[in-house]
C-alpha positions in Angstrom: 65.1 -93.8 75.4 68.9 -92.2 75.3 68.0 -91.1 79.3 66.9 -94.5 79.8 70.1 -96.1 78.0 72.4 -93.8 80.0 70.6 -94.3 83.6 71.4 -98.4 82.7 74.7 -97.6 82.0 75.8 -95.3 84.7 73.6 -97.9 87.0 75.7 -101.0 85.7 79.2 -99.2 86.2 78.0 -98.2 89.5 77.2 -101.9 90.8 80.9 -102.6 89.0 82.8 -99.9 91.2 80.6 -101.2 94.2 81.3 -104.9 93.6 84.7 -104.1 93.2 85.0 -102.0 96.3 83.2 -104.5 98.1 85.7 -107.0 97.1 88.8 -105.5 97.8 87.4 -104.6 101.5 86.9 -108.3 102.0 89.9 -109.6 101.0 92.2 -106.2 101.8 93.8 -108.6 104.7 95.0 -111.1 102.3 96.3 -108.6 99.4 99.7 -108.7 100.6 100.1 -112.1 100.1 98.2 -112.2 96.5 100.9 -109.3 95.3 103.6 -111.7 96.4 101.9 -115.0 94.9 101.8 -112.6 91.6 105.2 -111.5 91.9 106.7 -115.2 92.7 104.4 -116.8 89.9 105.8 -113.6 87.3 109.4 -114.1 88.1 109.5 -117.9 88.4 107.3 -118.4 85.2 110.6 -118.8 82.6 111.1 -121.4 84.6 108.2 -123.4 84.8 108.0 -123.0 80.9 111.5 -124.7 81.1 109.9 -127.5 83.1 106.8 -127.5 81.4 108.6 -128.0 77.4 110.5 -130.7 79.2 107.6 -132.8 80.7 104.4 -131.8 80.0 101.9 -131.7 82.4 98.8 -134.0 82.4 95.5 -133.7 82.5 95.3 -132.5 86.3 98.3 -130.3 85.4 99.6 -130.6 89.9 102.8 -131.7 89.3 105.5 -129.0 88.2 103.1 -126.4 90.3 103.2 -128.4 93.4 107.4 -129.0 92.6 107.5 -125.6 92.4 105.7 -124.3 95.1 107.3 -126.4 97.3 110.8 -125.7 96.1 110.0 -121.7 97.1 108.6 -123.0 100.3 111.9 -124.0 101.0 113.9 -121.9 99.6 112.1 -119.3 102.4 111.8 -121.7 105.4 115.1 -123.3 105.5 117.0 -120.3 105.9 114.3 -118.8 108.3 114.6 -122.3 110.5 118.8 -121.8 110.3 118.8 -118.4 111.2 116.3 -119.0 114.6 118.8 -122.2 115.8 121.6 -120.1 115.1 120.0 -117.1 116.7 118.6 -119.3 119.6 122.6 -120.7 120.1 123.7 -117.0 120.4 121.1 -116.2 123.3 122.3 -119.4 124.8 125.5 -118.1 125.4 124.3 -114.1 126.0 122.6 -115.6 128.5 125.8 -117.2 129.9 128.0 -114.0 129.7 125.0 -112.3 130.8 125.7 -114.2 134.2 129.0 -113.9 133.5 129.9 -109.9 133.8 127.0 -109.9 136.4 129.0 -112.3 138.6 132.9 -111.4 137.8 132.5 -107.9 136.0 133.6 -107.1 132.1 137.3 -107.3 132.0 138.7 -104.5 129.2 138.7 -106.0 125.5 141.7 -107.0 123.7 140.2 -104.1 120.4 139.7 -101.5 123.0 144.0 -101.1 123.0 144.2 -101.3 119.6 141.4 -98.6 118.9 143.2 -95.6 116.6 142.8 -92.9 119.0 140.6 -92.6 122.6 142.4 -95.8 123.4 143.4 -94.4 126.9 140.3 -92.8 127.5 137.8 -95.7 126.8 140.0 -98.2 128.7 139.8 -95.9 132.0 136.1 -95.8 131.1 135.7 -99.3 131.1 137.5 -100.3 133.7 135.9 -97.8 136.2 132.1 -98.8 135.2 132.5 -102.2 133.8 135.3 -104.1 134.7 134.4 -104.9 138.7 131.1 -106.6 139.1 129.9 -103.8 141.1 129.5 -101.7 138.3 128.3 -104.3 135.7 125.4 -105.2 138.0 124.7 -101.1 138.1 124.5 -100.9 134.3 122.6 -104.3 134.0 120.1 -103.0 136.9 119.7 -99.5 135.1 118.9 -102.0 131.6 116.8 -104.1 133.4 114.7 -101.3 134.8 114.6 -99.8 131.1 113.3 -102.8 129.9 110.3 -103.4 132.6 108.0 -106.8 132.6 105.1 -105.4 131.1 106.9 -104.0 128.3 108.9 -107.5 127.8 105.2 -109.2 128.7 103.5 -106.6 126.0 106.5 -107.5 123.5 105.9 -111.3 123.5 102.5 -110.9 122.8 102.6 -108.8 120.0 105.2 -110.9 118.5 103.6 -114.2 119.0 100.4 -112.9 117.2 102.8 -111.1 114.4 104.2 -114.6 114.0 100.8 -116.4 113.7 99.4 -113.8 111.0 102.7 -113.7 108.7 102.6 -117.8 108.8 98.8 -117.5 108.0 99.7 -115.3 105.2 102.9 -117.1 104.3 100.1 -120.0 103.7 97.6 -118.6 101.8 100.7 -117.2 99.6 101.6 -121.2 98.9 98.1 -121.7 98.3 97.3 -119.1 95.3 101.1 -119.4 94.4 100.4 -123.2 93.5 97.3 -121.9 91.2 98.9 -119.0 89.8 101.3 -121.8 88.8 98.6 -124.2 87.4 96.4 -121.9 86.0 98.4 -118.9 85.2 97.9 -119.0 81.6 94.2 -118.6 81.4 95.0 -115.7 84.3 97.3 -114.1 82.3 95.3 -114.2 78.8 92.1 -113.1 80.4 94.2 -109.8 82.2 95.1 -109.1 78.7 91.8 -109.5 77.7 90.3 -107.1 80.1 93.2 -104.3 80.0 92.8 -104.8 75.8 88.5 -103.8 76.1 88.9 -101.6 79.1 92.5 -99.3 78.0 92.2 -100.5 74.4 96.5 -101.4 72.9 97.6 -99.3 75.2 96.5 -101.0 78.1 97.9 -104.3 77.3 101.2 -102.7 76.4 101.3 -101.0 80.0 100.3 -104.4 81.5 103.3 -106.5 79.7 105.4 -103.7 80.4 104.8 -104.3 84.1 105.6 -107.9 84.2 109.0 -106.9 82.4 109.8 -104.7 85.2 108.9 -107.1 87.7 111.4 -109.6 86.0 113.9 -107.1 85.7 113.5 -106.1 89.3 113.8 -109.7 90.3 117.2 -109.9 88.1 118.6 -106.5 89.3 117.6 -107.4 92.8 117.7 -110.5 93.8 119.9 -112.2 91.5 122.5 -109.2 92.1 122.3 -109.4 95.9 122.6 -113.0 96.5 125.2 -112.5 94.1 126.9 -110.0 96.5 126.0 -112.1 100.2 127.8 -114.9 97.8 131.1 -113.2 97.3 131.3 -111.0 100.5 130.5 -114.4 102.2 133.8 -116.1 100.8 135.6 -112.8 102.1 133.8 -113.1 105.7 135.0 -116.8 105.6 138.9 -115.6 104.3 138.9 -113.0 106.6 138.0 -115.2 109.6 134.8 -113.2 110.4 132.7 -115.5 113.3 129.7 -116.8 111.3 130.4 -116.3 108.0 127.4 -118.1 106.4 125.2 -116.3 108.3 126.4 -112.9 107.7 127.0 -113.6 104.1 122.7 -114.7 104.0 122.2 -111.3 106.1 124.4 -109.5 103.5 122.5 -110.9 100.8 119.1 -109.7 101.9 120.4 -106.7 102.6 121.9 -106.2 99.7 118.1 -106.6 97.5 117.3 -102.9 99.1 120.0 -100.2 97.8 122.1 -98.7 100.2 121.5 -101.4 103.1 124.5 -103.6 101.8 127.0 -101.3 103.5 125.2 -101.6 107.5 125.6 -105.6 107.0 129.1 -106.1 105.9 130.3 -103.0 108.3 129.0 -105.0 111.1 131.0 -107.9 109.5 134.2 -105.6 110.1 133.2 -104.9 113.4 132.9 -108.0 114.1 136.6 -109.1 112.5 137.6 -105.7 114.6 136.1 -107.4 117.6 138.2 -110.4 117.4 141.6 -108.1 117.4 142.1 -108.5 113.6 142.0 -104.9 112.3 143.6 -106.1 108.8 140.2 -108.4 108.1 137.9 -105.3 109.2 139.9 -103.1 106.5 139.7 -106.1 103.8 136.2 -106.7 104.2 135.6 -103.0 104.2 137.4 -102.6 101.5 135.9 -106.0 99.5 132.5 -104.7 100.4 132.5 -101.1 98.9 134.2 -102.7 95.7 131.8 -105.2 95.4 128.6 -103.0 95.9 129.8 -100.3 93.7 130.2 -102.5 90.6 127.0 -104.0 91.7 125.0 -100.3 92.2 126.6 -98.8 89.6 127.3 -101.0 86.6 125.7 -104.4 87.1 122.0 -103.1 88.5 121.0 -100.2 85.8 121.9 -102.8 83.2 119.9 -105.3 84.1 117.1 -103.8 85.6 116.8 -100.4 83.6 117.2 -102.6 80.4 114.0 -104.8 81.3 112.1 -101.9 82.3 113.4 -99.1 79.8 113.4 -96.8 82.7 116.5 -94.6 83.8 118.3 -95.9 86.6 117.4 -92.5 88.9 113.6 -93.3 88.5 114.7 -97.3 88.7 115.9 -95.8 92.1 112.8 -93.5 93.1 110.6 -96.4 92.3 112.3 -99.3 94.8 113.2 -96.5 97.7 109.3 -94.8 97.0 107.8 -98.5 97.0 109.5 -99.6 100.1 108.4 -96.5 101.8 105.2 -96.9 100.8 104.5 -100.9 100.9 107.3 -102.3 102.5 109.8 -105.0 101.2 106.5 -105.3 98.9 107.5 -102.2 96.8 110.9 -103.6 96.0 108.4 -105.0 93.4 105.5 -102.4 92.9 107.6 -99.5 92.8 109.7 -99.8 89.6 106.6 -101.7 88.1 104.5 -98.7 88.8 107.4 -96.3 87.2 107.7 -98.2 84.0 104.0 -98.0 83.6 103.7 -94.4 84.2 106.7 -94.1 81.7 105.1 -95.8 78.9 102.1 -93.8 79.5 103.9 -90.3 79.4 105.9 -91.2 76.3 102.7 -92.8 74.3 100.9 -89.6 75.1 104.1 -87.4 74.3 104.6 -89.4 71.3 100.9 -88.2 70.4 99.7 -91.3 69.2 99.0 -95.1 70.1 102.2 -96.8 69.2 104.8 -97.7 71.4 108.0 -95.5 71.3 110.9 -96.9 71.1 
């Protein structure tokens, strides 16, 4: 009878590990976007409890979840639509100077004089290869023969279909985002419920300990670096940088993944360097390495290493190791996975089942 009792069990958490096997290989081209739907719904739920104490929802329960999918919807599309007019303006008029240098040659830029030292040298340069059409048609025929059809042919296709998928995705991320938002509460109590019989305490502290890191990722993250595309965007404006709102969006997004804030606001003072102003280049330099270091080093640990209880270093190890390993994804998964593994080492440090403090 004990044989018998065992075979059933081993046999019943065999056909679990199958099922669950089975299931993730059906859906493993969708998981992507159910990690985001989980992240979105887990940082955004403060504020549908706002919403929800303020009007409750009725019987059908649609009406702050559709709100609020909708309003992150937006909040993703409408800088994605600006950015492609803007960008489809700028290779309006690449095209035109395209033509342009092709036709009358690349006279020498007004920065190229004001350069700190090779001045002399990149001026002659310039002016022998570039500045008479004969030689701008050479360099444009050596980039055009770099850049053959099939390759451009081969390009387009794998982008359109890139483009199709991630708006398939993007959809289906709406979707479970919408009943993450309607039902999440029964989802939420039932994960407890499962990581309480299947980890016992422990595993519900783990799983609460994760959300808190995602929240605190969210905060350190996102809040800080729209905070920072925010204030280096005034500067961009100030400083008379071309595009300003744009940049200070780029900046933004940029600044969500440490040490990426730097490439978009030096491009910024390239930019204002461009333009013959090498004053704004040094300001927003200057603004930008102020502004990220009170950010990286003072504003970020608090917030996120406070949520998580996690030291900024393996805060750090976490995003950089996530992003490595899942993409803009494991801005997310990576410190949640740290905290976890944390808790896990200090509970069994700690030699016992309470949570250390």
């Amino acid at each position: 009878m004990p044989a018998a009792t065992g075979t059933s069990a081993f046999a019943r958490a065999a056909l679990v590990v199958g099922l669950a096997g089975l299931g993730v290989w059906v859906l493993h081209p969708y998981l992507p976007a159910l990690a985001w739907a989980v992240i979105l719904s887990i940082a955004l739920w403060p504020l549908r409890e706002r919403l929800v104490r303020i009007a409750p929802p009725g019987r059908h329960n649609v009406l702050w979840p559709a709100l609020l999918t909708l309003v992150v919807a937006l909040v993703i599309l409408v800088p994605l639509v600006v950015a492609a007019v803007q960008a489809a303006r700028e290779a309006h008029d690449a095209i035109g100077f395209w033509r342009r240098i092709e036709e009358q040659g690349w006279p020498v830029p007004d920065f190229v004089a004001r350069l700190p030292f090779g001045a002399a040298q990149v001026s002659a340069w310039w002016q022998e290869n570039l500045s008479h059409p004969q030689g701008s048609s050479e360099v444009l025929h050596r980039l055009d023969q770099s850049l053959n059809h099939s390759s451009v042919v081969g390009f387009g296709r794998t982008f359109g279909s890139q483009i199709v998928h991630r708006a398939v995705l993007f959809g289906f991320t709406l979707l479970t985002l919408f009943f993450l938002f309607r039902d999440g509460s029964a989802v939420a109590a039932q994960a407890l419920s499962a990581a309480r019989r299947l980890f016992g305490p422990r595993g519900e502290r783990v799983a609460r300990q994760m959300v808190a890191s995602v929240h605190g990722t969210v905060d350190g993250l996102v809040l800080v670096g729209l905070g920072e595309g925010f204030l280096l965007g005034v500067v961009y404006a100030f400083a008379g940088v071309p595009h300003p709102v744009l940049l200070g969006a780029a900046t933004a997004l940029a600044a969500m993944i440490p040490f990426a804030a730097p490439v978009a606001f030096g491009l910024a003072a390239l930019l204002a360097g461009a333009q013959g102003s090498v004053t704004a280049a040094v300001v927003v330099v200057v603004a930008g390495l102020v502004v990220t270091f009170v950010a990286d080093h003072f504003v970020r640990p608090a917030l996120i290493g406070g949520a998580t209880r996690l030291p900024f270093l393996w805060v750090l190890l976490g995003i950089l190791g996530g992003v490595e390993s899942f993409g803009l994804l494991g801005l997310f998964l990576g410190p949640a996975v740290m905290a976890a593994l944390v808790l896990l080492w200090r509970e069994y440090t700690a030699g016992d089942d309470r949570p250390v403090s």
